[in-house]
C-alpha positions in Angstrom: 16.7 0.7 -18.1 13.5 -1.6 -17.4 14.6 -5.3 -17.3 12.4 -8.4 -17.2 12.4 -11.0 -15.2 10.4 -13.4 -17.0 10.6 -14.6 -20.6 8.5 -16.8 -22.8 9.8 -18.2 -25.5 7.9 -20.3 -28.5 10.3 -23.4 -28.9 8.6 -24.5 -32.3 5.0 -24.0 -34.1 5.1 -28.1 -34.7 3.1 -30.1 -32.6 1.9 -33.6 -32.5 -1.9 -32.4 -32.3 -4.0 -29.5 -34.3 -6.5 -28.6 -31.3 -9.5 -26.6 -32.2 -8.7 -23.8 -30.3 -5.5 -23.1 -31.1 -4.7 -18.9 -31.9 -1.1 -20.0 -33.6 -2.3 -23.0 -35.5 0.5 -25.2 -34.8 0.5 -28.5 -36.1 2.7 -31.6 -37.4 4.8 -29.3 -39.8 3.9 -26.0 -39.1 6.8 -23.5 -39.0 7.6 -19.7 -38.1 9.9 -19.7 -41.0 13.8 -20.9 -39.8 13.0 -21.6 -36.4 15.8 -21.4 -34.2 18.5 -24.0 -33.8 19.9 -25.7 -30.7 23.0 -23.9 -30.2 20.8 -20.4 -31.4 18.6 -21.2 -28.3 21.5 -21.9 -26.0 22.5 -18.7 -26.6 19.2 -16.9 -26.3 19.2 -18.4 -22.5 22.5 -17.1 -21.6 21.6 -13.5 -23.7 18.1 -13.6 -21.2 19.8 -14.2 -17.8 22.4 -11.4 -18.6 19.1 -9.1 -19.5 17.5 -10.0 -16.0 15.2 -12.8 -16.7 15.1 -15.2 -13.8 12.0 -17.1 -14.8 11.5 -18.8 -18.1 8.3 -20.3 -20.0 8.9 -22.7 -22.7 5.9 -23.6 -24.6 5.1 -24.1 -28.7 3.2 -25.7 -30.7 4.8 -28.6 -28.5 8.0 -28.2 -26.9 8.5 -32.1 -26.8 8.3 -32.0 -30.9 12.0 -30.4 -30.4 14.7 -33.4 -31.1 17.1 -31.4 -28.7 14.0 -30.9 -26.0 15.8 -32.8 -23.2 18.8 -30.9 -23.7 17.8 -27.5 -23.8 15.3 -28.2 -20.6 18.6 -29.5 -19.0 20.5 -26.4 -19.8 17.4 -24.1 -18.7 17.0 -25.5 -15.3 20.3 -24.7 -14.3 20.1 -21.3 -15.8 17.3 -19.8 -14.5 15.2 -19.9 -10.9 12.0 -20.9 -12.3 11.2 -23.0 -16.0 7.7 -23.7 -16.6 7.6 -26.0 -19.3 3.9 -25.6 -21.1 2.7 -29.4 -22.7 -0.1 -31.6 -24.0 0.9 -34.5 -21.6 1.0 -36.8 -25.1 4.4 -38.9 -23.5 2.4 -39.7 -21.0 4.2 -41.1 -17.8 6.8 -41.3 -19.9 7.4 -37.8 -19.5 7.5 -37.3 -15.9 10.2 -40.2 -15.8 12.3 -38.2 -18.1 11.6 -35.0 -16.0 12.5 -36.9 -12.9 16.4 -37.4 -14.1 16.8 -33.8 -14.7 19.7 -31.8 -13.2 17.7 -29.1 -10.5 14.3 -30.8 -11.1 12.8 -28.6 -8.0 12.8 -25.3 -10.0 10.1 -26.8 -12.9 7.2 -26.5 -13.2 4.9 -28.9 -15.8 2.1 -27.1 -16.7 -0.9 -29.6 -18.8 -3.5 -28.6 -21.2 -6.8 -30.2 -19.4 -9.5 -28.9 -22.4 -12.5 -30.6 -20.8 -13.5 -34.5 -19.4 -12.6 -36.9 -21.9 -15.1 -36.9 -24.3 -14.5 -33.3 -25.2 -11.0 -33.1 -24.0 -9.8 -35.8 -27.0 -12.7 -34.3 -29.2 -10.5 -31.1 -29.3 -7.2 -32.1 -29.0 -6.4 -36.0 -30.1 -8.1 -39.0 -29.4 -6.0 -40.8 -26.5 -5.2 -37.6 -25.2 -6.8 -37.3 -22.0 -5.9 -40.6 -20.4 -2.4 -39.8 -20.8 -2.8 -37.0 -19.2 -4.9 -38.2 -16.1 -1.6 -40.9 -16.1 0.7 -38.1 -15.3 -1.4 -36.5 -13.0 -3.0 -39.5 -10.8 1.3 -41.0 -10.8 3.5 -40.1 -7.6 5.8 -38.4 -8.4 8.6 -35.2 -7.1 7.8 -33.2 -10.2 5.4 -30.3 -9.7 2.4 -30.2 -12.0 -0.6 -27.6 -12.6 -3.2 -27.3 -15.2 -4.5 -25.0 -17.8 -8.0 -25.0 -19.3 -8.9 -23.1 -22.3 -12.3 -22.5 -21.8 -15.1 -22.6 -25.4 -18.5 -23.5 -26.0 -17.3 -27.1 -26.5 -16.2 -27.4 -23.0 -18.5 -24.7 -21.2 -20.8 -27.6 -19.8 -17.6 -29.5 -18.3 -16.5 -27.1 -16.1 -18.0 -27.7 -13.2 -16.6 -31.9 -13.3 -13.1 -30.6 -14.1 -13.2 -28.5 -10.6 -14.1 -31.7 -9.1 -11.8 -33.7 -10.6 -8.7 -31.5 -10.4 -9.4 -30.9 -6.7 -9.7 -34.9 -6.0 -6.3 -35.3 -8.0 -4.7 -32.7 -5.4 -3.8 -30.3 -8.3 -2.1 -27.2 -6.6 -3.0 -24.5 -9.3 -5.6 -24.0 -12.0 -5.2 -21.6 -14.9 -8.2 -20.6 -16.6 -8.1 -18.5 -20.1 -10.5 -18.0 -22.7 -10.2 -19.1 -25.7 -10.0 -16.5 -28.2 -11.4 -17.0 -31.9 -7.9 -16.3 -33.8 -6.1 -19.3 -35.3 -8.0 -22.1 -35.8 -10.5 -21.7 -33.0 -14.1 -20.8 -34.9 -15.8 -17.6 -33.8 -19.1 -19.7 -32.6 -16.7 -21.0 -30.2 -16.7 -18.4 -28.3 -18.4 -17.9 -25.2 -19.6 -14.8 -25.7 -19.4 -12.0 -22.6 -22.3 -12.8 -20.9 -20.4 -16.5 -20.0 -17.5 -14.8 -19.5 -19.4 -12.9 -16.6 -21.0 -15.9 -15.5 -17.4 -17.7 -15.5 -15.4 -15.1 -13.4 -18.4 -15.7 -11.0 -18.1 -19.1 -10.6 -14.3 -18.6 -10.1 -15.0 -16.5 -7.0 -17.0 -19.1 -6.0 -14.0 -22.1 -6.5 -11.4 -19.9 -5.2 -13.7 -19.7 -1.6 -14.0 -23.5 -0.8 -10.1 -23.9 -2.3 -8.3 -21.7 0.0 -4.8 -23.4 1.1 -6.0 -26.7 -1.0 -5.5 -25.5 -4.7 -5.0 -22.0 -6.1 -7.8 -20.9 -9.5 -5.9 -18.4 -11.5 -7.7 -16.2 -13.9 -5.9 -15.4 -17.3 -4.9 -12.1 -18.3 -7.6 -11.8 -20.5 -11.0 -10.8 -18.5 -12.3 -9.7 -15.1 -9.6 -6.9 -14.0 -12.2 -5.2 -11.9 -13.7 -9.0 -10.4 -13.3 -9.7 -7.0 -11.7 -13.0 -8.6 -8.5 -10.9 -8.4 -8.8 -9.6 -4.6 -5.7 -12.0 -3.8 -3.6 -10.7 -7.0 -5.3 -7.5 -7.9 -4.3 -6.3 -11.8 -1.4 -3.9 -12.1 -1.7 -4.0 -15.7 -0.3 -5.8 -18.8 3.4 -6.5 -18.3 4.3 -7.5 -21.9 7.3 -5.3 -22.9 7.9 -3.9 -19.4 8.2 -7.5 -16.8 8.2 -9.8 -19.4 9.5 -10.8 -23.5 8.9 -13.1 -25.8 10.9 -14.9 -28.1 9.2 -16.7 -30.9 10.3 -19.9 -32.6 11.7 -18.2 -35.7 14.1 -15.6 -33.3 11.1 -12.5 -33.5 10.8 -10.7 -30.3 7.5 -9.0 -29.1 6.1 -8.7 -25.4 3.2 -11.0 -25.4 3.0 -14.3 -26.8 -0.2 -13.4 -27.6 0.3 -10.5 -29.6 2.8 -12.4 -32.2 2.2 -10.7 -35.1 3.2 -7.3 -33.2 7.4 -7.8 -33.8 9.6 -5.6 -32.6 13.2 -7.3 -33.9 14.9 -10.6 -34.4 17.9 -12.2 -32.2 19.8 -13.0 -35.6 19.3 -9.5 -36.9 20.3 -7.6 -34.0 20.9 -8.5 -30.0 18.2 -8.8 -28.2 19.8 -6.6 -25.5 19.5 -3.7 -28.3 15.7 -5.1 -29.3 14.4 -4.7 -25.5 16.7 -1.2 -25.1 15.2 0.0 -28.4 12.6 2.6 -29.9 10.5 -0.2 -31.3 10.3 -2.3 -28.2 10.1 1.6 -25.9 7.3 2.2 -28.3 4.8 -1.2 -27.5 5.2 -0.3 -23.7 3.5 2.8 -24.6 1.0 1.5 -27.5 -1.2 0.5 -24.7 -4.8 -0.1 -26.6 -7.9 1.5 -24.9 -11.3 0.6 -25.6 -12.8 4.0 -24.5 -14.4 3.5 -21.9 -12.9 4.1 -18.9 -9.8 5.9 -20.0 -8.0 3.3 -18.6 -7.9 3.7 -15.5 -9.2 0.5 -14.2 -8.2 -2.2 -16.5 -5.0 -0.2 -17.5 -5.7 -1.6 -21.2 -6.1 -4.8 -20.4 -5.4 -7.5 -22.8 -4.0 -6.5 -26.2 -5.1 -9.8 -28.2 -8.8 -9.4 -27.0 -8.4 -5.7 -27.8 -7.1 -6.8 -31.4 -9.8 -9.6 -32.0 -12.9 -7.2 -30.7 -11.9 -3.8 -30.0 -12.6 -3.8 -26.3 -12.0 -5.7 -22.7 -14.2 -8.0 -20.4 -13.1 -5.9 -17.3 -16.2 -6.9 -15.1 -16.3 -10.4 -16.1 
């Protein structure tokens, strides 16, 4: 049987900030229905090692919302090789002292929203926002940090001074998605594919004056036929096959993209059964095709952005 070795799991839809582009629309009290308790999640980490996973994600809404956020990051990074622990930076330095007492503090990895400089940044997200994240990335520290940017219209024009700045504050990787119009993001913030050409271009050109300073990661989402990826070429979407997700209220799908696509829940049934099963046997062949290629380059490339417009952004 096919095991995964990396899981994502949605800790919580509530968050201390309603950003403009979120797909989820978390919030100060959303909720997936029951979300899952502390000694449910406890569990859920033992049931993923036993299943193979090595590498967890733990994101939200905001994971830091959780009363019990210490303790289950405490229990995680002795679990598993690798935690990545997805957040808005709103703690501030606050957070990375926290970070700093945990038990095996070399396997995490802190991973910040940076949605533009600070005018658009805080515009999007909550005003404040971006100094306290520029506080935990300018502060010395042991705990390893990178950044994700979730490119729109609103922050199209910043791009170029968030290169800069991220490079000057010795940031060793760079995620870059696009932000997809689902949630509470607008559809006039979308860049539109002719940016999204013009934005895998101007990757290339990052990656070629960053080599062995900081590593620009494209998303999963666009340019699976750009020489962007000549370093990590695209082997396909792994959701269902390399990777699951749990969601906050104990639903299982692949992606945590595709959450409305649930194949089971870890209180109905064990999530060894959901990822052995016919539903979860039958995502990892629902692989969506926009009909132009057959496939055979982008390998079906992103399901949400085949969802939302019914075909991919291979070139760009």
């Amino acid at each position: 049987m096919m095991k995964p070795e990396f899981a994502s799991i949605e800790t919580t839809l509530r968050c201390n900030m309603t950003c403009k582009h979120c797909g989820v629309e978390s919030g100060p009290h959303a909720e997936r229905g029951r979300e899952l308790e502390t000694q449910e999640m406890l569990n859920l980490f033992g049931d993923l090692y036993d299943l193979g996973v090595r590498r967890l994600v733990l994101s939200g809404g905001e994971f830091t919302t959780r009363k019990d956020w210490r303790e289950l990051l405490g229990v995680a990074l002795t679990r598993f090789t690798m935690v990545r622990q997805i957040s808005n930076g709103w703690y501030g330095k606050r957070l990375l002292e926290i970070l700093e007492e945990m038990p095996n503090k070399e396997r995490l990895a802190l991973s910040l929203s940076v949605d533009g400089m600070k005018h658009s940044h805080d515009l999007n997200r909550r005003a404040g926002s971006f100094g306290k994240l520029i506080e935990i990335l300018e502060e010395e520290s042991a705990i390893y940090r990178t950044v994700i940017t979730t490119v729109t219209t609103e922050n199209w024009g910043d791009l170029d001074d968030i290169f800069a700045m991220l490079r000057s504050l010795k940031v060793p990787v760079w995620s870059i998605q696009i932000g997809l119009p689902a949630g509470y993001m607008l559809k006039e913030k979308f860049i539109g594919k002719e940016r999204i050409y013009t934005l895998a271009d101007t990757i290339l050109g990052w990656q070629a004056v960053t080599v062995g300073e900081m590593e620009i990661v494209p998303d999963n989402c666009f340019g699976y036929d750009h020489p962007m990826r000549h370093n990590a070429p695209w082997e396909g979407c792994q959701a269902g096959k390399n990777l699951v997700t749990i969601l906050a209220n104990g639903d299982v799908t692949g992606c945590p993209t595709t959450f409305w696509d649930v194949r089971g829940n870890i209180r109905e049934q064990s999530l060894e059964a959901i990822w052995n099963g016919n539903k979860m046997e039958e995502y990892r062949k629902e692989i969506p095709t926009c009909g132009s290629c057959a496939n055979k380059t982008c390998k079906g490339g992103c399901r949400a952005v085949q969802h939302l417009f019914g075909e991919q952004f291979c070139d760009g």
